[in-house]
N, C-alpha and C positions, 0 to 999 in steps of 0.2 A: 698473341699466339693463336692463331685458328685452329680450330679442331674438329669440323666438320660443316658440311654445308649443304644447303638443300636449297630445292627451285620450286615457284609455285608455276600455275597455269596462268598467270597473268605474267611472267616472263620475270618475277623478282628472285633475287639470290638472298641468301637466308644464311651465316655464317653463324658458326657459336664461337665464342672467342675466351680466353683467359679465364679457361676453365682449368688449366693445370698451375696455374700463378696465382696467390693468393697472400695476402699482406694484410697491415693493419690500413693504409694510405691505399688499398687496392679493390676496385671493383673486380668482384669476381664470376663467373660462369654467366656471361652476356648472350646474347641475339641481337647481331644489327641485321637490318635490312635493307638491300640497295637496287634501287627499282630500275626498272627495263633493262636488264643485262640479259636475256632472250625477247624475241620476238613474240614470246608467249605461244599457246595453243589455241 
């Protein structure tokens, strides 16, 4: 479940994720990172 996301200056997307699901089996309130989705500044 994404829940927010943000861009750097080098063109990376920055999602937090499974921040509202939480379990004994569950990673919870993440940051992935996935590079060059902009062209950057």
């Amino acid at each position: 479940m994404p829940h927010g996301l943000a861009f750097d200056p080098n063109g990376s997307m920055y999602v937090r994720i499974n921040s509202v699901v939480s379990g004994p089996d569950m990673a919870g309130d993440q940051v992935i990172r996935i590079d060059g989705v902009t062209a950057g500044a």
